[in-house]
N, C-alpha and C positions, 0 to 999 in steps of 0.2 A: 615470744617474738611473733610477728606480724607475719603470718604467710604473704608468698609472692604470687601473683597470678602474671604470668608472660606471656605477651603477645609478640609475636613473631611472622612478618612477613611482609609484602611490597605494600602498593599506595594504599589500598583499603587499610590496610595496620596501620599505617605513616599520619591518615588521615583522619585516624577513629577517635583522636582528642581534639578533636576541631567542634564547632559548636553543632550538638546535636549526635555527636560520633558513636561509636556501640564501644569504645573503647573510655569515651569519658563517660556513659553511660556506667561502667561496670565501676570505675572506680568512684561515684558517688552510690550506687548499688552496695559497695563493700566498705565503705567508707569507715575508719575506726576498726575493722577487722578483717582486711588485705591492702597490700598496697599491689597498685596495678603499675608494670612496667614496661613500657612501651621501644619495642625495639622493630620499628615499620625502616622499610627501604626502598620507596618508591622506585620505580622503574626495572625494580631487583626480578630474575627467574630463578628455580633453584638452582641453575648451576653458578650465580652466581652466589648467592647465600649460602650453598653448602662453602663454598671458598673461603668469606669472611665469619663463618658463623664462629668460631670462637672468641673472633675480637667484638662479633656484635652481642655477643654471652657474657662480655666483661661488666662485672658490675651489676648483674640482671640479679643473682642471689645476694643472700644477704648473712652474716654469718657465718659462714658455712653452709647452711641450713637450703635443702634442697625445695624450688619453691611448688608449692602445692599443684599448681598444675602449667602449662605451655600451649597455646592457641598457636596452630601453624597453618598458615592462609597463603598459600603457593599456587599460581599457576595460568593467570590471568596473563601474564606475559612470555609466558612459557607457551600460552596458545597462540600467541600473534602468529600471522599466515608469514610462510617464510618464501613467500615472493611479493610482498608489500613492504612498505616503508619502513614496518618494527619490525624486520625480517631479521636482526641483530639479538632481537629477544628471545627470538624464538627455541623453543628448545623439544627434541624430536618426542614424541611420547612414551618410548622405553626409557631414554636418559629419564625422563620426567620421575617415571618411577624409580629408577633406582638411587636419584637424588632425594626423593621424597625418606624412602627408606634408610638410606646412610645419613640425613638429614637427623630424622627418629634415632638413630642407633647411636651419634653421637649425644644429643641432649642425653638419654637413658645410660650415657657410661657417665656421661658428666654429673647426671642428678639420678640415680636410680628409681627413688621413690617419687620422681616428679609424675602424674599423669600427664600425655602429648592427646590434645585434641584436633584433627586432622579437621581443616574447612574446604572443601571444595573452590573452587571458580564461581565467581557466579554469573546470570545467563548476560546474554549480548544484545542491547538494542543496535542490529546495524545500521539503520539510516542515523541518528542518533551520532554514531562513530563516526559516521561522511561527514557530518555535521562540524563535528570537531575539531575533523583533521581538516578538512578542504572548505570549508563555510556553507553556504547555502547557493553558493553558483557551480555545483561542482559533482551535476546529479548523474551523470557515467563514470565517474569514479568509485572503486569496491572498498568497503570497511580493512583495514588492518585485523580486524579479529569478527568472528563469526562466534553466533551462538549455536550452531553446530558443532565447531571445534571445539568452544568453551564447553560444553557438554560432553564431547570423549573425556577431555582432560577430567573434568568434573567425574566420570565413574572411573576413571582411573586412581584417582586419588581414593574414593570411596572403596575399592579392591586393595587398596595397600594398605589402609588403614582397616581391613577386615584381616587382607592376611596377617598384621603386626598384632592385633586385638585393642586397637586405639580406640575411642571416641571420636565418629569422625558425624559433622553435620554439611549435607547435602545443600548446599544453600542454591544450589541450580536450580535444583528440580523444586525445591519449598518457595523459592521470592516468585518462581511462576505460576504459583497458585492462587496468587491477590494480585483481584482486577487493575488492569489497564498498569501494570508491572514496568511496563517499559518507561513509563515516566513518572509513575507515583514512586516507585522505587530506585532509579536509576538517573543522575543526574545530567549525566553527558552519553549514557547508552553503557555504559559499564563502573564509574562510581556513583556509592550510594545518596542519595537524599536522606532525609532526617527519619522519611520514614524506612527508608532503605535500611538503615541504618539499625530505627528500631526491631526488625523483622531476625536481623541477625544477633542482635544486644539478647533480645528473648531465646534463639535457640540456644544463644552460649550459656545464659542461664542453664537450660534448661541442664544441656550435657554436662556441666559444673553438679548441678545437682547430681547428675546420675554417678558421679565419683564420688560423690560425700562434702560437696563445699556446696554452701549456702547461707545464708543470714541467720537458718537458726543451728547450724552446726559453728559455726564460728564465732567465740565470745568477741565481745566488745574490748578495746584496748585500753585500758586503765577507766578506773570508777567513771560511771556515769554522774551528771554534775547533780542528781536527785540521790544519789546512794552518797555523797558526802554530808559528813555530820555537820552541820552549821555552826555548833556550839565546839568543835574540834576539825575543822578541814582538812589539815593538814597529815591527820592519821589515817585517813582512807591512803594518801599518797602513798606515807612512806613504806604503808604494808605492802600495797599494788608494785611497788617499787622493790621490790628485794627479790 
């Protein structure tokens, strides 16, 4: 059976199989030897996904069969400022944690052997975010979220995913490392561009690898179409088939 690779979390997950996405990126990455399942909930903070998380787990395995690992990307609206407009999103930075944690601790009753890969927030173009909410006449008005706070949240996340012993990749502090970030990576000041996109597509590789999944730990899913005998096709099937 097909391992399951799950993504789990608001718009950047919602959006990652959109063209260019790091989430359609990974399912043509695994193509033939994982299927990628996408459970994104834009505008979701975690205390609203720890809520529905088991109706949004419905259907996410397959089998029975617990899926090989779980991408969880929380907190981007967990950081909205809660004296501005997405002040409804916002959620305080202890709750953050401890949703983050009961979050983890329900997948790992659900799927034991699954690995939980912890993603941080990633950083804030604020003029970008005026941009979006208020248009271009509307330059004394203050961003909804700060890349300041997206950065507490961002090592907070990184602290729970140490104390739990997860996989967690910093994508705060890493997409601020390539130049001119605020708009080669960032499309509206907080989702990503194609390259945005790709910057995270590669570190998720990367922490996949470091749990034992990758292209060459994972067989291919029935005979390749050179491994069948021309002169008998149908016997590579029906062996691969039992």
């Amino acid at each position: 059976m097909r391992p399951r690779l799950v993504l789990f979390g608001a718009s950047i997950t919602e959006q990652s199989f959109s063209s260019g996405g790091w989430g359609a990126a990974l399912a043509d990455h695994f193509a033939r030897k994982a299927d990628v399942v996408l459970r994104g909930l834009s505008g979701y903070n975690t205390r609203w996904a720890l809520k529905v998380l088991d109706r949004a787990m419905e259907g996410a395995a397959a089998g029975g069969a617990d899926p090989a690992a779980v991408t969880l990307l929380f907190g981007s609206n967990d950081a909205s400022l809660p004296d501005q407009p997405q002040a409804h999103q916002h959620v305080p930075l202890d709750e953050y944690q401890n949703n983050l944690r009961a979050i983890c601790a329900n997948l790992k009753k659900k799927w034991p052997s699954a690995a939980i890969i912890l993603i941080t927030p990633p950083p804030i173009h604020e003029p970008a975010r005026i941009r979006d909410m208020y248009g271009d006449n509307a330059p004394s008005r203050q961003p909804e979220r700060t890349n300041e706070a997206a950065g507490t949240y961002a090592q907070a996340c990184v602290a729970v995913a140490k104390e739990l012993d997860h996989p967690v990749i910093d994508i705060w502090t890493h997409m601020q490392k390539f130049p001119d970030w605020q708009t080669s990576a960032l499309c509206d000041g907080l989702h990503f561009t194609p390259f945005g996109n790709k910057i995270l597509f590669d570190e998720v590789l990367k922490a996949l690898e470091s749990i034992g999944v990758s292209q060459h730990s994972l067989r291919s899913d029935l005979p390749l179409f050179h491994e069948i005998d021309p002169k008998d096709p149908l016997k590579a099937l029906e062996i691969s088939a039992r």
